[in-house]
C-alpha positions as CSV (number, residue, x, y, z in Angstrom):
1,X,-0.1,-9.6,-22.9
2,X,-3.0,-9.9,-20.5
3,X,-6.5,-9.2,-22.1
4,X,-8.9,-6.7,-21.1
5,X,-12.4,-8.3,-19.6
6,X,-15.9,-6.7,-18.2
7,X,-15.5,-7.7,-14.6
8,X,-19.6,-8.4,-14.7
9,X,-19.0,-11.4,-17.2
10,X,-15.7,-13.5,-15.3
11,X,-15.5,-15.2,-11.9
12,X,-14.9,-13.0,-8.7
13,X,-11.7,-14.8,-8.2
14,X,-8.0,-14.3,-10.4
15,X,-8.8,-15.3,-14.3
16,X,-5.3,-13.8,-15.7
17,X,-7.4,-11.4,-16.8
18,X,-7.6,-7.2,-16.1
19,X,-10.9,-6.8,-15.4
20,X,-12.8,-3.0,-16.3
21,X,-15.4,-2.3,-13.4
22,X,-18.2,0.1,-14.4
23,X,-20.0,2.8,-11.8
24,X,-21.6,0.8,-9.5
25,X,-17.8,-0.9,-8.9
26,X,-17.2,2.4,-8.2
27,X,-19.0,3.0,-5.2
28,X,-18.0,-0.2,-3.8
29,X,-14.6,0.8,-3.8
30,X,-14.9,4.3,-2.8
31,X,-16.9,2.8,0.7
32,X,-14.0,0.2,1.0
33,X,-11.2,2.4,0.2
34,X,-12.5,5.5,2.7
35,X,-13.2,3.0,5.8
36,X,-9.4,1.5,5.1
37,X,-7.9,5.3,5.1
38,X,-10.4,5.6,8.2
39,X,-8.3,2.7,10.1
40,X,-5.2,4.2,9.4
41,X,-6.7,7.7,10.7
42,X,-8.5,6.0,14.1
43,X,-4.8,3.8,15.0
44,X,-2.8,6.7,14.3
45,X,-2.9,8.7,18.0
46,X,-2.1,5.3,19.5
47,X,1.6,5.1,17.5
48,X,3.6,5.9,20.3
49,X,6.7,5.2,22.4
50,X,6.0,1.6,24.6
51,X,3.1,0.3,22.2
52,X,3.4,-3.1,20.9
53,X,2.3,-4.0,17.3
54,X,0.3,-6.5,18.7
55,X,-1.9,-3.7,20.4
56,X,-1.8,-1.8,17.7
57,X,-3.3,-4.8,15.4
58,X,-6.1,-5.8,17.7
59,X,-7.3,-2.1,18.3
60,X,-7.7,-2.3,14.1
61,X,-9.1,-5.6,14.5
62,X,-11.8,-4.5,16.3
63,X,-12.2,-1.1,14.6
64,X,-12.7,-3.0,11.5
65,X,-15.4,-5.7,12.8
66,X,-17.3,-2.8,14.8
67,X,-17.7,-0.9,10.9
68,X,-19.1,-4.4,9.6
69,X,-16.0,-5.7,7.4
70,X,-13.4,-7.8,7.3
71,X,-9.5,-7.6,8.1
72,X,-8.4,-9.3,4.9
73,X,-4.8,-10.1,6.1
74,X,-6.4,-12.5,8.6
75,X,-5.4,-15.8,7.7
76,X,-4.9,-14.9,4.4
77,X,-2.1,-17.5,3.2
78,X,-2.0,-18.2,6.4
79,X,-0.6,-14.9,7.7
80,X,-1.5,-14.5,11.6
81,X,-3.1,-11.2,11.8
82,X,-5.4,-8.3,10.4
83,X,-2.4,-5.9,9.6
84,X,1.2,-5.8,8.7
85,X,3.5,-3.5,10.6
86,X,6.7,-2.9,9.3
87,X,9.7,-1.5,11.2
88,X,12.8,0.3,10.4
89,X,14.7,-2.1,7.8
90,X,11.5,-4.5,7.3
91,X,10.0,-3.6,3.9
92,X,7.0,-5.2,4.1
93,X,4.8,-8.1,5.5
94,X,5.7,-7.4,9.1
95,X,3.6,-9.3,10.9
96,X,2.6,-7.6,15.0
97,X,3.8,-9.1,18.2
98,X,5.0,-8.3,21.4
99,X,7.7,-6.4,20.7
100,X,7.3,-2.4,22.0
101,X,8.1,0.6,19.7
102,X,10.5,2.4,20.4
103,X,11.7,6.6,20.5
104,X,13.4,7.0,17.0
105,X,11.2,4.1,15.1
106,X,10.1,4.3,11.8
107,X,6.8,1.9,11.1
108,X,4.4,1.1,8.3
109,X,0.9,0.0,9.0
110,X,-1.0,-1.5,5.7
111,X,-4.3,-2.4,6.2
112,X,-7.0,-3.7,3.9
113,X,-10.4,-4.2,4.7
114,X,-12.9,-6.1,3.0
115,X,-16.5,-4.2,3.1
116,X,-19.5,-5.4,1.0
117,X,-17.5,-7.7,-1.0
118,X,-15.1,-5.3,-2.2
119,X,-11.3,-4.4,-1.1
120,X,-9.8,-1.0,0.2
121,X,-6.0,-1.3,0.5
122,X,-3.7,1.0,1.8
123,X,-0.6,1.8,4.0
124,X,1.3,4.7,5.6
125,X,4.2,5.4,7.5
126,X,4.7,6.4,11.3
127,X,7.0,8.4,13.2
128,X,7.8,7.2,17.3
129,X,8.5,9.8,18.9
130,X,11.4,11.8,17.3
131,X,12.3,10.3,14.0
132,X,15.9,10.9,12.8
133,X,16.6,13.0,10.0
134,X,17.5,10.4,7.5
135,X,14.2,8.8,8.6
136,X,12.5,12.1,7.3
137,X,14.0,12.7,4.1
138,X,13.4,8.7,3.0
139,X,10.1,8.9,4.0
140,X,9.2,12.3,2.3
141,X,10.8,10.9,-0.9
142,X,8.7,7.6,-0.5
143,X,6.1,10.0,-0.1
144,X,6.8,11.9,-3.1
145,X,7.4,8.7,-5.1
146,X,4.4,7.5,-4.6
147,X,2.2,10.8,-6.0
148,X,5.1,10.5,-9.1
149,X,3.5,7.1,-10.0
150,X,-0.3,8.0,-9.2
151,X,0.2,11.4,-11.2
152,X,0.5,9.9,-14.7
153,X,-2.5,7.4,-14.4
154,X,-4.7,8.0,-17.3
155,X,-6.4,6.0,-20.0
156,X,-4.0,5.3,-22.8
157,X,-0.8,5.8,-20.3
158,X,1.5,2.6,-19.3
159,X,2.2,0.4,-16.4
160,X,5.6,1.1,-17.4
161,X,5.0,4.9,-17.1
162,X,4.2,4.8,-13.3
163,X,7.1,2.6,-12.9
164,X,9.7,4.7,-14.4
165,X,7.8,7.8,-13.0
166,X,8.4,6.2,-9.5
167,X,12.3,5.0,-10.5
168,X,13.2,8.1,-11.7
169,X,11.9,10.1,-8.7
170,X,13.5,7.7,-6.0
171,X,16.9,6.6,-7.5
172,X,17.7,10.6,-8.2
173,X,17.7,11.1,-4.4
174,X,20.2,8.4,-4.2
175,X,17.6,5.7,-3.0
176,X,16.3,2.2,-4.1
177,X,13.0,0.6,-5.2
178,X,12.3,-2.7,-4.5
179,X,12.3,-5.3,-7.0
180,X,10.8,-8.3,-5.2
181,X,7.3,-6.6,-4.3
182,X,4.6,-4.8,-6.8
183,X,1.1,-3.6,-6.6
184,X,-1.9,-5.1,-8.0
185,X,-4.9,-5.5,-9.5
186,X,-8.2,-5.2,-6.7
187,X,-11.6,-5.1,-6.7
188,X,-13.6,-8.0,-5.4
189,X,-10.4,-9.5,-5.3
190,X,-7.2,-9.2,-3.0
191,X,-4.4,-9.6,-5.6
192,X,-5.6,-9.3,-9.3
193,X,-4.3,-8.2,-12.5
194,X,-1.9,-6.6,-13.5
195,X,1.0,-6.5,-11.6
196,X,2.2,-3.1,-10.9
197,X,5.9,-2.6,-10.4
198,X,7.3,0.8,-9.3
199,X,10.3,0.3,-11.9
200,X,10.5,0.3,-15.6
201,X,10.7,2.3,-19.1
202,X,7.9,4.8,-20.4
203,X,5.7,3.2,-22.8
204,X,6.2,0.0,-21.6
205,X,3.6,-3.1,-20.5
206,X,0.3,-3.1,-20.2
207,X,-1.7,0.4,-21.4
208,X,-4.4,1.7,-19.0
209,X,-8.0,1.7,-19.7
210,X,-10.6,3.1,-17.6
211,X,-12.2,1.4,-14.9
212,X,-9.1,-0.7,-13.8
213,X,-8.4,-0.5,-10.5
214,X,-5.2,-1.1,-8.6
215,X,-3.0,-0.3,-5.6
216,X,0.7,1.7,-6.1
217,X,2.7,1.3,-3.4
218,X,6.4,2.1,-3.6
219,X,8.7,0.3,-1.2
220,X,12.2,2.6,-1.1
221,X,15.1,1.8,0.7
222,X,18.0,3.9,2.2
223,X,20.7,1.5,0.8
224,X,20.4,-1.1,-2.4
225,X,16.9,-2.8,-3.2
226,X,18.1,-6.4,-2.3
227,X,15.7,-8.1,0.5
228,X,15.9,-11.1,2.5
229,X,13.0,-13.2,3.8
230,X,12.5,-13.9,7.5
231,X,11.6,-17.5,8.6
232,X,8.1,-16.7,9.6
233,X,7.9,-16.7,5.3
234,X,6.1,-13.2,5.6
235,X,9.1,-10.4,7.0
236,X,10.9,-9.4,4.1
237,X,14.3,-7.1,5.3
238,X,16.4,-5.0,3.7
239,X,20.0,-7.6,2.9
240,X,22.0,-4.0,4.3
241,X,19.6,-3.6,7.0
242,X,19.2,-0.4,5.5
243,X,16.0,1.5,6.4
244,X,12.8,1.2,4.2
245,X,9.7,2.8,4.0
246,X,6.2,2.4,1.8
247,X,3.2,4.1,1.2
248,X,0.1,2.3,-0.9
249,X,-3.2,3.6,-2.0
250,X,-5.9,1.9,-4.2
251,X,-7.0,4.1,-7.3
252,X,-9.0,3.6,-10.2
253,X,-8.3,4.7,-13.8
254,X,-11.1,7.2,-15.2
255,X,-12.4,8.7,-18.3
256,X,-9.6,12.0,-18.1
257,X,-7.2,10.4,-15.0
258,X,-7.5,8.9,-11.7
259,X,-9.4,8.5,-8.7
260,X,-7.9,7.7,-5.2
261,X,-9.9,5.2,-2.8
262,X,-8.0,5.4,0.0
263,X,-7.3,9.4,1.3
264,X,-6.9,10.2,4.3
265,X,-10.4,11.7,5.9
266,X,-8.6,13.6,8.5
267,X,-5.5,15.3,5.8
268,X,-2.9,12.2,7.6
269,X,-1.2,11.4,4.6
270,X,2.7,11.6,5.8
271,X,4.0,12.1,8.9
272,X,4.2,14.4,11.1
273,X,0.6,13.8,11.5
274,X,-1.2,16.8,13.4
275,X,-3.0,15.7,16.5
276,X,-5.0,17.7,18.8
């Protein structure tokens, strides 16, 4: 069982450890968290028909840079570029190139910015042009998922109660969660403690105290869970080819529940997105 340590008195790096922020965390987070939903808002009208992912990367590249932070996924591990964009059976890890969108597409964007030292993480999914109707429903109950898991966060709660919460949801629509990829502990780190995975039993692993932080992020796919890795060692498929879809946002635990990070500033939280 991991132990429980005041953030203030271990290393800014991973100790094994879940580390419990205190306020001033807090507004680190909630300025890192609200320019990463920004991102997600600004890149949002230039999802279209033709784009490349490339484009779409360097136009949040420089969004980032121009509001004084960092594109964590830049040459993090080694991966090539400041976001991941993941298409149609990808499930996560996409990395951009030259490849354009095209009408009937289904694409995730996760960004995570780095802004005074602390992390905002979070992803959505897109729509090009006219998405199918199977697209819709999976990515409503993704959606839905998602809000299942964040719903139950409160001190004294389980890891293993967002996880079933998330199962539960997913698998009664005749979906899958994916086993291979979790969310995570953040804060002045990328990937902390605890792993949190979007499967499990109620009452089970580690119990939530407040001032943890972490992301949720549900990856659900149309057919069975199983994945595949790509040779670039970052594209992780679906083994069917099945379609899959994710949504992510970075919370903290408080004294009575939860606070999100990473909302939307304009409403954009699923799509259909409306814009004027």
């Amino acid at each position: 069982m991991n132990k429980y340590v005041n953030a203030t008195d271990v290393p800014e790096n991973r100790t094994g450890s879940i580390k419990i922020y205190g306020p001033e965390a807090f507004e680190g987070m909630r300025k890192a968290g609200h320019l990463a939903a920004k991102v997600l808002d600004f890149i949002t009208p230039h999802v279209r028909v033709g784009v490349t992912t490339e484009e779409l990367d360097q136009l949040c590249h420089e969004y980032i840079l121009d509001h004084k932070a960092i594109p964590a996924p830049l040459n993090y591990r080694g991966f090539p570029k400041s976001i991941c964009t993941s298409i149609n059976d990808v499930i996560c890890h996409g990395i951009p190139g030259p490849k354009k969108l095209k009408d009937g597409d289904t694409l995730n964007i996760d960004v995570t910015v780095i802004l005074d030292g602390w992390y905002g993480d979070t992803s959505r999914m897109f729509f090009v042009g006219k998405p199918k109707i199977i697209a819709q429903r999976l990515c409503k109950v993704t959606f839905e998922s998602l809000w299942k898991g964040i719903e139950v966060v409160r001190p004294g709660a389980t890891l293993g109660d967002i996880g079933h919460a998330i199962q539960h949801h997913v698998e009664s629509h005749g979906y899958s969660v994916v086993r291979d990829f979790c969310g995570h502990g953040i804060g002045r780190v990328f990937h902390d403690e605890p792993s949190v995975v979007h499967y499990g039993s109620p009452g089970d692993g580690v119990e939530l105290r407040e001032g943890m932080f972490f992301t949720i992020e549900p990856m659900v796919n149309q057919g069975k869970y199983a994945m595949k890795m790509m040779n670039d060692g970052w594209t992780a498929k679906t083994k069917d080819r099945s379609l899959s879809m994710q949504f992510e946002h970075t919370l903290a635990v408080t004294s009575d529940g939860y606070e999100v990070f990473t909302k939307s500033p304009k409403g954009w939280e699923c799509p259909p997105y409306s814009i004027e």
